[in-house]
C-alpha positions in Angstrom: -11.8 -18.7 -16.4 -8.3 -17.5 -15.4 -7.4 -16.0 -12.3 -4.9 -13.1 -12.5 -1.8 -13.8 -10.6 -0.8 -12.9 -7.7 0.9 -9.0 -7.2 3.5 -9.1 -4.4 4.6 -5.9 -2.7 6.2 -4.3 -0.2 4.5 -2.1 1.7 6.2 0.6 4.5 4.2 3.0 6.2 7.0 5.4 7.5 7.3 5.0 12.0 4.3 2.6 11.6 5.3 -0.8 9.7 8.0 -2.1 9.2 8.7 -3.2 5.3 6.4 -6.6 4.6 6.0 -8.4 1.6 3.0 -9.0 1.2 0.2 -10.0 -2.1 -1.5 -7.0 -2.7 -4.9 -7.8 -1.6 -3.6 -8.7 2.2 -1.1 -5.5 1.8 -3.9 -2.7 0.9 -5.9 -4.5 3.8 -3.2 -4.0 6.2 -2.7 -0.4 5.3 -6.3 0.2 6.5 -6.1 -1.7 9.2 -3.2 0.3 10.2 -3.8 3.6 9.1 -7.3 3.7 10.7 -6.0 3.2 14.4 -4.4 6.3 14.0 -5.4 9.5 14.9 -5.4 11.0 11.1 -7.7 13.3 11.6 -11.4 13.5 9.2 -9.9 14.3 5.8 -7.1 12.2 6.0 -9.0 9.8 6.6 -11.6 9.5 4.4 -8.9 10.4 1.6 -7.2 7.0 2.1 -11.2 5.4 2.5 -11.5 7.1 -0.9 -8.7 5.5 -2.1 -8.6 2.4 -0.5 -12.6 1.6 -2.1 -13.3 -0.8 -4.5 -11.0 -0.7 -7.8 -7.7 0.3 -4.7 -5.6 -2.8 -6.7 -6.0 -1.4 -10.1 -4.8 1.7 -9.2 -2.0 0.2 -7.2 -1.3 -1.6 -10.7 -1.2 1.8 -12.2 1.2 3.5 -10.5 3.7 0.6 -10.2 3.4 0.6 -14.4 3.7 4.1 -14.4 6.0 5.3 -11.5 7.5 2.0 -10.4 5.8 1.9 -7.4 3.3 4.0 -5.1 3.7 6.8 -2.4 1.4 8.4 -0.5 1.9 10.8 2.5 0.1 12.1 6.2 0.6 14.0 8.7 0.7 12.4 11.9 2.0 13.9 15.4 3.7 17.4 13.0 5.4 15.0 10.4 5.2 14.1 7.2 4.8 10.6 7.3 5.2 7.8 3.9 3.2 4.9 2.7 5.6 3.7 0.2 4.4 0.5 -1.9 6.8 -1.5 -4.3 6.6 -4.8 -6.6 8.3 -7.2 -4.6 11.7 -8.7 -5.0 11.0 -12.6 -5.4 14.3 -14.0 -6.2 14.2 -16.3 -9.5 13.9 -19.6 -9.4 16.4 -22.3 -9.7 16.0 -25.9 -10.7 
């Protein structure tokens, strides 16, 4: 059985976090984590829930393939605010 490796990332939520790499797993954890102490209101909410559910890394996947990386928005406080995800810059190794 192999395990699929590892997707690093970079995940910013706009005013919120600052830019952390991060493997994908532990990043899509820490956008809930963060994103639910704020006060998103009902549908934004459960929109990210939505998105965040099971099958959340496969998507992630997706867009990186297709887009080069992910961005969502909210509104928080009158503003636009961006969750902005990107493969990670790991630099090569030497040896």
């Amino acid at each position: 059985m192999t395990k699929e490796p590892v997707t690093l990332v970079t995940l910013e939520i706009e005013g919120v976090v600052e830019p952390v790499a991060l493997p994908l797993s532990e990043a899509l954890a820490r956008l809930w984590d963060e994103l639910k102490r704020l006060p998103l209101g009902a549908n934004q909410l459960e929109a990210y829930r939505h998105f965040l559910r099971a099958g959340a890394e496969e998507r992630v996947r997706a867009a990186f393939l297709e887009d080069g990386l992910l961005q969502l928005s909210f509104a928080l406080d009158g503003e636009i605010r961006l969750v902005r995800a990107t493969p990670a810059r790991v630099p090569a190794a030497t040896g």
